[in-house]
C-alpha positions as a printed Julia matrix, in Angstrom:
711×3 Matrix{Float64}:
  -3.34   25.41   31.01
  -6.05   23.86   28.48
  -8.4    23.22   31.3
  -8.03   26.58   32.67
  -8.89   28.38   29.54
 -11.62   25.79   29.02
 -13.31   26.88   32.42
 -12.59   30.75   31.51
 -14.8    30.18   27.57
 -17.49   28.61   29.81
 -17.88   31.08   32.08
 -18.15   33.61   29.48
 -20.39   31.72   27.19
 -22.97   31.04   30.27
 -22.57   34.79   30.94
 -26.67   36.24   30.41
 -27.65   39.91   29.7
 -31.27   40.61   29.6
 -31.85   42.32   26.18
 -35.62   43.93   25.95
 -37.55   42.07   22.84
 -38.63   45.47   21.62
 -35.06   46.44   21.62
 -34.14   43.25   19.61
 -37.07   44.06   17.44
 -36.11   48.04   16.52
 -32.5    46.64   15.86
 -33.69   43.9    13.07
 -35.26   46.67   11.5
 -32.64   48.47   11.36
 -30.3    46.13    9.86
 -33.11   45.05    7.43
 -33.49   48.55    6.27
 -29.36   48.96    6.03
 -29.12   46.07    3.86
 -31.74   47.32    1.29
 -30.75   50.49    0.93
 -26.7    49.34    0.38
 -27.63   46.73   -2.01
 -29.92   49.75   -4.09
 -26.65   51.93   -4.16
 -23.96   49.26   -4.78
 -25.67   47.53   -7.42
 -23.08   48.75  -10.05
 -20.12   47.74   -8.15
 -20.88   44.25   -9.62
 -20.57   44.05  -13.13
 -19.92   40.29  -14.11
 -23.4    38.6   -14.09
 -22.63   35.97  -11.98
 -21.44   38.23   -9.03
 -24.24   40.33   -9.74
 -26.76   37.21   -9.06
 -24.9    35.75   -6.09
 -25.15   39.27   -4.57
 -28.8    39.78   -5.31
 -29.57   35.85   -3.5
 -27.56   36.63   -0.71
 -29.45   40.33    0.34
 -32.66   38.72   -0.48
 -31.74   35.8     1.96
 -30.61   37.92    4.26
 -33.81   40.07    5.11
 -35.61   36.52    4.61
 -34.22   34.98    7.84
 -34.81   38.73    9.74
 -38.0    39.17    8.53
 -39.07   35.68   10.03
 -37.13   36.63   13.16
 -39.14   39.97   13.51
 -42.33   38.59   12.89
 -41.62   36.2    15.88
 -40.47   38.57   18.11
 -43.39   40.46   17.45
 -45.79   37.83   17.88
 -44.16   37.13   21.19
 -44.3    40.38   22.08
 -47.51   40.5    22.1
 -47.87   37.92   24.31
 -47.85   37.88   28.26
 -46.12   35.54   31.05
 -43.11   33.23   30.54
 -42.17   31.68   27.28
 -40.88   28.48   29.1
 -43.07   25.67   28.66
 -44.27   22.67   31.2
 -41.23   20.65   32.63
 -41.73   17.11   31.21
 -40.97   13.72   32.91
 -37.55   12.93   33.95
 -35.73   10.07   32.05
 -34.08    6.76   32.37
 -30.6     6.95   33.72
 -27.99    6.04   31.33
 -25.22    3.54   32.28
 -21.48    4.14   32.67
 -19.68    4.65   29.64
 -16.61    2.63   28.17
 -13.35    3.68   29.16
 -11.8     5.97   27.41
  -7.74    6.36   25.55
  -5.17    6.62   28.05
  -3.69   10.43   27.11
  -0.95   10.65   29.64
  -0.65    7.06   30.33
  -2.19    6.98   34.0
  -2.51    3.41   33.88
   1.22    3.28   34.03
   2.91    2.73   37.99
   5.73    5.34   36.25
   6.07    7.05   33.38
   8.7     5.97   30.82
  11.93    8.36   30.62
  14.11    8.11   27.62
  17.61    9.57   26.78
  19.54    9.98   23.84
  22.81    8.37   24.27
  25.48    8.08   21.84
  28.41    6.5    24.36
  28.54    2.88   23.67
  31.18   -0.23   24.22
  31.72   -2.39   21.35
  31.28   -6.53   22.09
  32.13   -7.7    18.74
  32.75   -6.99   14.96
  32.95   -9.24   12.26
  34.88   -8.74    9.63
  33.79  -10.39    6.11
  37.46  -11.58    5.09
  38.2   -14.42    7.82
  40.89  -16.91    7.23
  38.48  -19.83    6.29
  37.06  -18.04    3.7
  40.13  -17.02    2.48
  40.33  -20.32    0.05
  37.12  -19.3    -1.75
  37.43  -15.43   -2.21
  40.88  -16.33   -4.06
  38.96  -18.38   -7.02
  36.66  -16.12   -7.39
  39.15  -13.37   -7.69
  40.8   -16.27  -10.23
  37.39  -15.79  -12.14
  36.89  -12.39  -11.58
  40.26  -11.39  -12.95
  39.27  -13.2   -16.18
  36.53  -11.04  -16.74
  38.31   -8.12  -16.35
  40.52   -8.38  -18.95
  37.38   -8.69  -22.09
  37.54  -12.54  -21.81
  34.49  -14.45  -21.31
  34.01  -17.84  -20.57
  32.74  -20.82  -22.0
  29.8   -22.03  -20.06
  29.71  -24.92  -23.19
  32.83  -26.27  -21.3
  31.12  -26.02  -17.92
  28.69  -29.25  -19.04
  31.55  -31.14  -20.99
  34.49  -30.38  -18.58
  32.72  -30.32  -14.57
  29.59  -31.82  -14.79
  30.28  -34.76  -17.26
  33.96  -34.67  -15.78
  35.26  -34.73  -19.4
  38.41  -32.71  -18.5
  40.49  -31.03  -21.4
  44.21  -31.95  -21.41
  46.08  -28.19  -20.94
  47.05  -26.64  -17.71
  44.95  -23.69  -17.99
  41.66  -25.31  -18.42
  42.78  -27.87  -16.17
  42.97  -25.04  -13.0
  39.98  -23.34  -14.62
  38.1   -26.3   -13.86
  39.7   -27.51  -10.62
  38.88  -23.41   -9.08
  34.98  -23.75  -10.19
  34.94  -27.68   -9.06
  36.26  -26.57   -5.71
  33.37  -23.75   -5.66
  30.56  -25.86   -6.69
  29.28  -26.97   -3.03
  26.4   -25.38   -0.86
  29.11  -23.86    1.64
  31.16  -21.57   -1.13
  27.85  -21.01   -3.45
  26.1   -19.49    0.09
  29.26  -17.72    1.14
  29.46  -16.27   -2.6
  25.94  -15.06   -2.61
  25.92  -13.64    0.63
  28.58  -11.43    0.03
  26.14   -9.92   -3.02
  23.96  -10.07   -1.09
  25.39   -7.86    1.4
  25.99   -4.83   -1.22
  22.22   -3.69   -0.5
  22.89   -3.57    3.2
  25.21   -1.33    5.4
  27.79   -3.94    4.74
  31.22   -2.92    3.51
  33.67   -5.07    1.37
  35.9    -5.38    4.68
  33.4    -5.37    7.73
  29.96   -7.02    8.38
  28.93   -4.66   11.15
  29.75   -3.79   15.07
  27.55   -5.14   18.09
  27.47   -2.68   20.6
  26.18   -2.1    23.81
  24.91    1.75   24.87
  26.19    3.21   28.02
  26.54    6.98   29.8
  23.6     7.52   31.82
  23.28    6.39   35.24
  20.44    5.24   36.86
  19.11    4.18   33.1
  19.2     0.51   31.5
  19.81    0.06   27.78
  16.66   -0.47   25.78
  18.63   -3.11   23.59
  22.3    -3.74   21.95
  22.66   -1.22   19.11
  24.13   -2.49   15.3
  26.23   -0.47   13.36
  26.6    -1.86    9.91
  30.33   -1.88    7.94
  29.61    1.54    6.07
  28.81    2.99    9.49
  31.01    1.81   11.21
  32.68    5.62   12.61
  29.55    7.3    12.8
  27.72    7.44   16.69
  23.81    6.56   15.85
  21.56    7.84   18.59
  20.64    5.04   21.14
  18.33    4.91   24.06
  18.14    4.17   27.68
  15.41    3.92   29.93
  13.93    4.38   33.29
  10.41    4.38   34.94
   7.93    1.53   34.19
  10.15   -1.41   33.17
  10.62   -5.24   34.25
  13.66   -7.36   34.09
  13.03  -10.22   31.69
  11.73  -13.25   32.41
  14.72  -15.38   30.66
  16.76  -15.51   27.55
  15.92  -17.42   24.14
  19.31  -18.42   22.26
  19.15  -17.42   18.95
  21.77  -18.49   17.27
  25.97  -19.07   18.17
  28.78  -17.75   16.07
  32.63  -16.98   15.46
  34.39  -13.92   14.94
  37.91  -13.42   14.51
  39.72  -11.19   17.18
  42.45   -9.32   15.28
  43.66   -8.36   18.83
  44.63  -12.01   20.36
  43.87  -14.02   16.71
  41.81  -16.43   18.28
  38.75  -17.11   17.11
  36.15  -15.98   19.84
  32.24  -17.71   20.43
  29.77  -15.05   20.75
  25.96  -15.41   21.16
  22.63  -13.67   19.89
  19.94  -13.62   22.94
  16.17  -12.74   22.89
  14.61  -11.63   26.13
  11.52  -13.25   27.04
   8.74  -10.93   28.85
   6.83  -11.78   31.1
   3.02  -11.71   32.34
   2.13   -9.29   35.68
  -0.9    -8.82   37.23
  -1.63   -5.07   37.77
  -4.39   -3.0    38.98
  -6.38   -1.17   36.59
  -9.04    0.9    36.02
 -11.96    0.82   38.85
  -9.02   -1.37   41.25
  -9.81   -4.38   38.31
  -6.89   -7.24   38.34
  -5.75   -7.19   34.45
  -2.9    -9.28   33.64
  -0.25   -7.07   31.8
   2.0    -8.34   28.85
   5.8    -6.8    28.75
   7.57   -7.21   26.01
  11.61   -5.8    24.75
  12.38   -3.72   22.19
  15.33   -5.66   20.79
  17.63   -8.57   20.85
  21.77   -9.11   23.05
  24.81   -9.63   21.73
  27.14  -11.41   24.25
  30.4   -13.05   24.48
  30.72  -17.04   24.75
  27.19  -19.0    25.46
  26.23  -18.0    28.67
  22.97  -16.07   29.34
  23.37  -12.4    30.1
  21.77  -11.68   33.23
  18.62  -10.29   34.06
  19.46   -6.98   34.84
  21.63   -6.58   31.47
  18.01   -5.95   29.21
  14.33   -4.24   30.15
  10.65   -5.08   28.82
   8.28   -2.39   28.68
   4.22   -3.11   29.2
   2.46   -3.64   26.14
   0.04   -0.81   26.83
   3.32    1.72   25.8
   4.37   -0.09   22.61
   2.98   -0.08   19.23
   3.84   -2.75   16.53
   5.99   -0.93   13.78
   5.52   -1.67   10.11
   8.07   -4.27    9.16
   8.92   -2.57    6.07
  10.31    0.18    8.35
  13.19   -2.09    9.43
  16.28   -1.72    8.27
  18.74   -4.7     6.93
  22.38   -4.3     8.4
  23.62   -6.84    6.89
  23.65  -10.48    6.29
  26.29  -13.27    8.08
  27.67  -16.59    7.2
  29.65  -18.85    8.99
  29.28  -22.32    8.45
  26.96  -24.57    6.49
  27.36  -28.14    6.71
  25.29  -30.07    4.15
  25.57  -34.27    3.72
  26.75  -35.56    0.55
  23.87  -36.21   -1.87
  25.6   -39.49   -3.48
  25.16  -40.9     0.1
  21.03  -40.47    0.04
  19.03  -43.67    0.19
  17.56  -44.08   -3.34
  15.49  -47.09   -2.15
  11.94  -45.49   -2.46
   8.9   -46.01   -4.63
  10.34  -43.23   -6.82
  12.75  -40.57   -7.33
  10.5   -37.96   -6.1
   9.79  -39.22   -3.08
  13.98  -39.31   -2.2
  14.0   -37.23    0.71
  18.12  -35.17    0.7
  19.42  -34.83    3.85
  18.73  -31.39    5.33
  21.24  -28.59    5.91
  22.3   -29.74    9.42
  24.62  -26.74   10.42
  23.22  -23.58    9.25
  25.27  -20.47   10.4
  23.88  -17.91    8.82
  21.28  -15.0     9.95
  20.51  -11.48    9.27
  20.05   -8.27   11.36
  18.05   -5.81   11.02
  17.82   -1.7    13.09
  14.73   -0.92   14.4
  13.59    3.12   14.77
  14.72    2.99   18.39
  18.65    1.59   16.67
  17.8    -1.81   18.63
  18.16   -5.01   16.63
  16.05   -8.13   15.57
  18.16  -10.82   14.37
  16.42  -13.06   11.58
  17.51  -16.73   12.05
  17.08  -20.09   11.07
  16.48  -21.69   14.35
  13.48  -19.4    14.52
  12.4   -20.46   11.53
  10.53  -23.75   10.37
   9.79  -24.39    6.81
   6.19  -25.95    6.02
   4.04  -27.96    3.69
   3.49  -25.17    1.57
   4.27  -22.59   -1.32
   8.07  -20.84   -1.52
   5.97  -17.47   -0.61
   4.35  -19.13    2.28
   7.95  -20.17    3.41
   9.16  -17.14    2.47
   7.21  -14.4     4.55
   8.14  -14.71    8.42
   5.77  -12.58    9.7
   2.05  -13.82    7.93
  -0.32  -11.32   10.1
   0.37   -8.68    7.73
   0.66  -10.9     4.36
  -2.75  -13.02    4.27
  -5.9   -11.68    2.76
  -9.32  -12.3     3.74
  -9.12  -16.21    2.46
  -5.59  -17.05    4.44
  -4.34  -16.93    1.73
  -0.9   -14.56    0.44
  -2.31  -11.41   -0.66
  -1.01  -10.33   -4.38
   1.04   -6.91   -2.16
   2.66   -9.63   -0.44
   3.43  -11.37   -3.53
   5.0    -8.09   -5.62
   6.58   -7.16   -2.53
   8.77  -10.62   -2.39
   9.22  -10.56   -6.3
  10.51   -6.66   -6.3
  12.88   -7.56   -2.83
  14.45  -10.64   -4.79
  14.57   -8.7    -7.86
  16.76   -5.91   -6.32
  19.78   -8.71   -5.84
  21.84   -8.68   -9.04
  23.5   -12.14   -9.56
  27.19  -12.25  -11.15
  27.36  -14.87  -14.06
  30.18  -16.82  -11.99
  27.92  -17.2    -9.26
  24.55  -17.97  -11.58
  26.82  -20.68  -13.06
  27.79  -22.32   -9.73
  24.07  -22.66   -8.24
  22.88  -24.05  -12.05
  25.64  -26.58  -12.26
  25.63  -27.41   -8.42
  21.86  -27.99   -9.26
  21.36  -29.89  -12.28
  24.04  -32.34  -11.23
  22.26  -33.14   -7.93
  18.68  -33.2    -9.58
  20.27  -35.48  -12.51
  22.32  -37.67  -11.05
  19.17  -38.36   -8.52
  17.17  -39.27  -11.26
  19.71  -41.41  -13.01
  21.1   -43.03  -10.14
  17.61  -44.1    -8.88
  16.63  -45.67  -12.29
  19.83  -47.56  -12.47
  19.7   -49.07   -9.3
  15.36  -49.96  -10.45
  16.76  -51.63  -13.44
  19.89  -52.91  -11.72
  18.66  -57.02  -12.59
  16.82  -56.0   -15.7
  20.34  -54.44  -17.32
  23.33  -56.93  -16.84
  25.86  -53.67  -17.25
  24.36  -51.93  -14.91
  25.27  -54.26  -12.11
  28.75  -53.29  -11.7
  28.2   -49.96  -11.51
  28.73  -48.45   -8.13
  26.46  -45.26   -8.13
  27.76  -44.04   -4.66
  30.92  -42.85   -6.17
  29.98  -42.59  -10.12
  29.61  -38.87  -11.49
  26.84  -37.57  -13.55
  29.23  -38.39  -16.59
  30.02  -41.73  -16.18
  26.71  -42.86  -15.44
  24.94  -41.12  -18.94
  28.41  -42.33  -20.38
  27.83  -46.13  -19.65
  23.86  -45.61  -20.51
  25.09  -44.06  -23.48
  27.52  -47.1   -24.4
  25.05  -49.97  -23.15
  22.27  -48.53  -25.74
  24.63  -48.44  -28.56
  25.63  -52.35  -27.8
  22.06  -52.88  -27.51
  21.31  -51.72  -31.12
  24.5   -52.7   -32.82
  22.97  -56.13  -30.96
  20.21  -56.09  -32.54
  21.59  -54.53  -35.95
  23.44  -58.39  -36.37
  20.46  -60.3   -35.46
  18.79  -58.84  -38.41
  21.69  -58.98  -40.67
  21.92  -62.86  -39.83
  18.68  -63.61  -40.57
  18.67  -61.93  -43.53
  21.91  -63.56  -45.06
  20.41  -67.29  -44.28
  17.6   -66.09  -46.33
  19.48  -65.6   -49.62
  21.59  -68.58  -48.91
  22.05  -71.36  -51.51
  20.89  -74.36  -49.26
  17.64  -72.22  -48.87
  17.92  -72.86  -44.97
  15.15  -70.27  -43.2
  15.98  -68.91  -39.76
  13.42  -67.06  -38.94
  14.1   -63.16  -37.09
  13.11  -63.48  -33.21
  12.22  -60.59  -31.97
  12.48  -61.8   -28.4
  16.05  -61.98  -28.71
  16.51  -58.32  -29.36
  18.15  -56.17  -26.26
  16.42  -52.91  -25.35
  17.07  -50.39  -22.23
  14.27  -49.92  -20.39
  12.1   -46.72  -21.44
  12.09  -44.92  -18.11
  15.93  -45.3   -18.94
  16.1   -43.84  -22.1
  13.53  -40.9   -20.84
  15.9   -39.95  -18.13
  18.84  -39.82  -20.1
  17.38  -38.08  -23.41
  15.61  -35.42  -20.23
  19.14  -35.09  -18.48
  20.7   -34.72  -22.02
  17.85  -31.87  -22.86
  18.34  -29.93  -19.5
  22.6   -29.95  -19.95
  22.1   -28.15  -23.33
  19.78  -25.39  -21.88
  22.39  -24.49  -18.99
  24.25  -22.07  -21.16
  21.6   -20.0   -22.16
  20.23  -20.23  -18.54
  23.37  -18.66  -16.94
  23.52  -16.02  -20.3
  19.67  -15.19  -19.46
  19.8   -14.95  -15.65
  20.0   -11.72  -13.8
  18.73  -11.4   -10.6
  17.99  -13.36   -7.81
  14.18  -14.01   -8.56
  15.53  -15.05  -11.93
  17.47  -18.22  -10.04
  14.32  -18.83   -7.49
  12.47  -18.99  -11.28
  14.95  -21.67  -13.06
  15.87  -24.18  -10.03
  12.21  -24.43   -8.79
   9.82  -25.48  -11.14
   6.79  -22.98  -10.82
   8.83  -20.4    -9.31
   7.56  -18.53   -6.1
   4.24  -20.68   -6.52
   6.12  -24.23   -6.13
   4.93  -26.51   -3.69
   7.62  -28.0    -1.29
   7.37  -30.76    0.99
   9.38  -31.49    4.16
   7.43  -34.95    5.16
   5.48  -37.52    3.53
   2.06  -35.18    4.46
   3.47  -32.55    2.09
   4.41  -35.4    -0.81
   0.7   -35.81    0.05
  -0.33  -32.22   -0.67
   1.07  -32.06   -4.45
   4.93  -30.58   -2.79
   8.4   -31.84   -3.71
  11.44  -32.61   -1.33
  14.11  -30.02   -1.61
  17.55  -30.55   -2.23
  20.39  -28.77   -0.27
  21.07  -26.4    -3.16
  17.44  -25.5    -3.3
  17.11  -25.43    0.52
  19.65  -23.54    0.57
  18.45  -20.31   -1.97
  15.02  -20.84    0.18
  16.83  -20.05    3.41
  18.53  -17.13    1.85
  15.67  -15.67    0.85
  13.65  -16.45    4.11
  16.71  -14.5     5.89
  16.08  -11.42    3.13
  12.82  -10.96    4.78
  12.38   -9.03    8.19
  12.29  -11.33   11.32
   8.98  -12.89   12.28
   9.06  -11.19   16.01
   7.28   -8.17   16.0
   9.21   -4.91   16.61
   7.93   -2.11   18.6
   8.42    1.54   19.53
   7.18    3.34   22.98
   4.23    5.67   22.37
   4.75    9.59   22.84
   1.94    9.77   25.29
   3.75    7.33   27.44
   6.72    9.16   27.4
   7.57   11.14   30.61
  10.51   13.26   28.93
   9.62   14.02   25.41
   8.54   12.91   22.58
   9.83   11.21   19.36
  10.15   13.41   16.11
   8.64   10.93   14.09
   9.27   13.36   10.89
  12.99   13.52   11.54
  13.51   10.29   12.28
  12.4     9.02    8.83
  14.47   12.37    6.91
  17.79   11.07    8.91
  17.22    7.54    7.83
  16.88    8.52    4.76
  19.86   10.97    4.98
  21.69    8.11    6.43
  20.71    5.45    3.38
  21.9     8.21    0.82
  25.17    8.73    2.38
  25.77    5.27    2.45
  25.36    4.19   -1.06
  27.93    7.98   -1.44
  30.12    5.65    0.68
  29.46    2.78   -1.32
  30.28    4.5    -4.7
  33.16    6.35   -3.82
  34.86    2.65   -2.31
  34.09    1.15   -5.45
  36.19    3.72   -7.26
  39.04    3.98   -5.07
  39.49    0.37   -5.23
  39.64    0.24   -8.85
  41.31    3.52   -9.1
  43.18    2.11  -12.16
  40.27    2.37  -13.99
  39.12    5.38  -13.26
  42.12    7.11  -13.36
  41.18    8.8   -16.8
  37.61   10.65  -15.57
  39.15   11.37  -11.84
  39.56   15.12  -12.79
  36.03   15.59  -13.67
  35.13   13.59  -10.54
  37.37   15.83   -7.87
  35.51   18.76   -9.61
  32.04   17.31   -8.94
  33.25   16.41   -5.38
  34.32   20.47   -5.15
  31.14   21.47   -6.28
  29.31   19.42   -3.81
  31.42   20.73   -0.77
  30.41   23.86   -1.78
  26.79   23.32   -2.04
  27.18   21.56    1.38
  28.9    24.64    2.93
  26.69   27.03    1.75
  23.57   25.3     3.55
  25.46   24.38    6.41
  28.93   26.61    6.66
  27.11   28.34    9.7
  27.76   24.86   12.2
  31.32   24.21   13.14
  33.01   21.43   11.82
  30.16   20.56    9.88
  31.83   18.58    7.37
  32.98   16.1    10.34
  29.33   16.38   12.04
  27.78   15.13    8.96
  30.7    12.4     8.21
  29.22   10.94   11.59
  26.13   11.23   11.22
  25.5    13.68   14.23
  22.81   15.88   13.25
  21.68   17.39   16.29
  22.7    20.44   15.36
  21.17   20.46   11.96
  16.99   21.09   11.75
  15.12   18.54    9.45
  14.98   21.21    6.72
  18.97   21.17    6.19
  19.15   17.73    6.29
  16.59   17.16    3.54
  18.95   19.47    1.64
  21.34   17.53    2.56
  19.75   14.11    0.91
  18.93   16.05   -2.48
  22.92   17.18   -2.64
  23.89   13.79   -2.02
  21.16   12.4    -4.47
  22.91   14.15   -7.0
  26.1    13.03   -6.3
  25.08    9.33   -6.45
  23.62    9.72  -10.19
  26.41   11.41  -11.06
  28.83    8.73   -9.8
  26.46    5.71  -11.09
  26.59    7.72  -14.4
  30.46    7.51  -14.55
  30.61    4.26  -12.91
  28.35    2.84  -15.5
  30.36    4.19  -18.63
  33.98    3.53  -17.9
């Protein structure tokens, strides 16, 4: 259609009329004569000055530019022959030009079809209450219930009663401190801060999310497995299949293996996370040129047990029909855990030069990865076997994807930096858990310090030598300092005293004081334990002062984001420090928190042979969908503690009213609307309703956060 009307403007622009030049010249004086006389007889129309100037500059303008036209027709007509000049020499030919933008990708064998699907079979869920966990979840209710009733604990007794292992005598401290001794290890501390964690994803309290795998169009594949998160976990999110221009991958990548209870048999079932792999085709191009073509997917499998899925279970599209998506426009699911198996630290080799060099045993069984929805409801899966940690800075470790995150120099750019701090700052920590990482901390830290200096000094100190440090606590080995320094000076308190006595004696006998003789603990020693001392004083206020997640990054690594950390000798080298598992673990947590370091894509509209995506309404339903989420959230959190809002429930069934109302006015015209928009399935609804839709819910939210946050 555009190229016929483009043909029809030519023809009428190349149209030519021969107009005599003494017609052209009679009708510039006519209009030259028209505009003087109507600017003489409308000069009072304009009565502000300024008009009255612009006017005057644009009539004498005018008649300028005619006049100069009429004095050149006239000198032209005056003249005889042609007005065309000499033809002049012919120039060089140019070359061919580059080649231009694809606009309806012809470079494709097929165009790309998509359809909206929202038929899919679920492979697996995982729930967040599984029976191993079980154990854990019960102390910290134990804790939790504390708290609830006004009482607050004594994080005093946390450094006298766990870490020193001075235990009280009564039955209630006694289980106090048993509960928190039995959840200060890497595996409940990760499990713990997952689950808050989780409360900024799609997460519920019950479910993790559903894995599930689009179907209902024949003669289409499935673009990718789609994720539905906990909250979501009745609605049907649009998915896609495909058709047209695709390729079969080339093989799978394992990503990671994990368990899921099956409340249907109770077994505990195996299930897999796959990456296809593209592949490299050569195709003919533009001008019949071999190009080698890239294909790449659009998102990762979810299958049962460990074998592969096979090839015809996924597709890769060329690259010339995807374009990279902004990570930041990924959306976190949620967050798993299953198992993290970490070596003892009293079994570490303490044998080196010194303590910093001790290299901990890494975390050797690391179950835990995050997935995140991409625009096209595919998923990326973020996961430790993808990613290595480095000789370098936390934020360097951090970021998975650098392209987007180094400046000019290599180095992190400050947006990265703010963008980390702000994500980690979002995470708000419960004391319990704050208390757990500090204490699970300082005792490994410590005791490394003191156990390496004791073992130095092992021959210098005669106590120390029956001290076995592979099953002495923290406590018993600043105990036994403690008591071999006091023998040491009450020591050396009698040496003095004797010599002083023979002195004054009668038979004027001198023994003179040897200095030599005196008994002293070596200085490194008494600098570890007066430092270990110092640090068990300040854990109190720590936990008191410690909100957020960044806040814990800030405490247990020395220069926060900006540490150095080592994982071989190179990085000792390079000014880093060897992590322990405590530390390892918080960096793998927060390596998980950021998007995966594979690229995610979407298919370009001009590559589309079916229509194209409504990039608008995509981003309003997101946002619609985020909204009604954290409604979800809010409204779980009250019904579960119903007891306590029991008071302020009749103002809150009136604000729900109001809000059905408000809903049913904008949208009362769609049957079973209420139900549509419980689901999530908006097709019915234009873009303009559902940004209504998101301010009614808006106002909900700070309504319930308002109550929530007073009773």
């Amino acid at each position: 259609m555009f190229e016929t009307l483009s043909v029809f403007v030519d023809d009428i622009a190349s149209f030519e009329i021969p107009i005599p030049i003494e017609f052209q010249i009679i009708f510039i004086v006519i209009i030259i004569i028209a505009l003087c006389v109507g600017a003489y007889f409308l000069r009072d129309m304009f009565d502000i000055s300024t008009m009255r100037g612009g006017f005057s500059w644009f009539i004498f303008i005018a008649v300028l530019n005619l006049s100069t036209l009429l004095a050149i027709f006239i000198y032209y007509n005056t003249k005889e022959g042609s007005y065309k000049g000499d033809i002049g020499k012919r120039g060089k030919k140019g070359t061919i030009g580059k080649k231009g933008n694809s606009v309806s990708c012809n470079f494709c064998k097929n165009n790309i079809y998509l359809q909206k699907v929202r038929q899919s079979n679920v492979i697996c869920r995982l729930d967040t209450k599984v029976k191993a966990f079980e154990p854990i979840f019960k102390k910290e209710n134990y804790f939790n219930r504390i708290l609830e009733k006004g009482n607050s604990i004594d994080y005093d007794s946390f450094i006298e009663n766990i870490i020193l292992k001075n235990s009280l005598s009564t039955a209630k401290t006694n289980t106090a401190i048993d509960n928190f001794n039995a959840l200060m290890n890497t595996n409940s501390i990760s499990i713990l801060l997952i689950k808050v964690i989780n409360e900024i994803s799609k997460a519920s309290l019950n479910t993790y999310g559903t894995f599930r795998n689009p179907t209902g169009k024949t003669g289409y594949l499935p673009i990718g497995d789609s994720v539905y998160g906990g909250l979501e976990d009745k609605l049907e999110l649009n998915s896609f299949m495909i058709d047209g221009n695709i390729v079969y991958p080339k093989n799978y990548t394992q990503l990671v293996s994990f368990k899921s209870y099956n409340g249907k048999t109770g077994d505990i079932d195996t299930y897999t996370i796959w990456r296809p792999q593209g592949q490299m085709i050569n195709q003919k191009r533009f001008r019949n040129e071999i190009e080698a073509v890239h294909y790449s997917a659009l998102g990762d499998l979810c299958r049962y047990g460990t074998t592969p899925p096979k090839d015809n279970e996924a597709v890769t599209i060329s690259m010339d029909c995807l374009e990279e998506i902004d990570p930041s426009d990924l959306t976190l699911v949620f967050v798993y855990v299953g198992n993290i198996d970490v070596i003892d630290e009293k079994k570490i080799d303490y044998t080196e030069s010194n303590s910093y060099l001790i290299e901990n045993e890494p975390l050797n069984d690391i179950e835990v990865f995050s997935v995140w929805r991409t625009p096209m409801n595919t998923f990326l899966t973020n996961c430790n076997s993808q990613n290595e940690l480095t000789n370098n800075s936390l934020f360097y470790n951090i970021i998975n994807n650098l392209n987007s995150a180094l400046n000019k120099y290599g180095n992190i750019s400050s947006k990265a930096k703010k963008e980390i701090g702000v994500k980690l700052e979002q995470i708000q920590i419960p004391k319990l858990i704050t208390a757990l990482i500090l204490c699970k901390y300082y005792e490994i830290e410590l005791l490394q310090d003191i156990v390496y200096y004791i073992n130095r000094y092992r021959n210098a100190v005669p106590e120390f030598k029956s001290i076995n440090t592979s099953t002495s606590t923290l406590g018993d080995l600043l105990n036994k300092i403690d008591k071999t320094r006091t023998r040491y000076e009450d020591f050396n308190d009698e040496l003095r005293r004797k010599a002083s006595i023979s002195l004054r004696s009668n038979n004027n006998k001198i023994i003179r004081y040897d200095e030599k003789k005196e008994k002293h603990l070596p200085s490194m020693i008494l600098k570890v334990y007066e430092t270990a001392q110092t640090k068990l004083l300040t854990i109190p206020v720590q936990i008191e002062n410690t909100y957020t997640l960044l806040d814990i990054v800030n405490l247990i690594f020395e220069n926060g984001l900006e540490t150095k950390v080592a994982v071989d000798s190179d990085g000792i080298a390079q000014g880093g420090v060897f992590m322990n598992s405590i530390q390892e673990m918080v960096l793998r947590i927060c390596k998980i928190l950021m998007p995966p370091n594979k690229p995610a894509y979407t298919v370009k509209d001009e590559c589309l042979g079916t229509f194209a995506i409504d990039r608008e309404r995509e981003e309003v339903i997101r946002l619609f969908t985020q909204v009604k989420n954290i409604n979800f959230k809010l409204n779980e959190k009250i019904v579960n503690e119903y007891e306590k809002f029991e008071p302020v429930m009749l103002n809150v069934n009136q604000r729900i009213e109001i809000m059905q109302t408000q809903i049913g006015q904008l949208c009362g015209h769609i049957d079973n609307y209420l139900d549509k928009i419980a689901n999530s399935n908006l097709e019915e609804f234009t873009t303009t309703r559902v940004k209504g839709l998101i301010e009614i819910y808006n106002s909900m939210n700070d309504y319930l956060n308002d109550v929530i946050s007073k009773v």
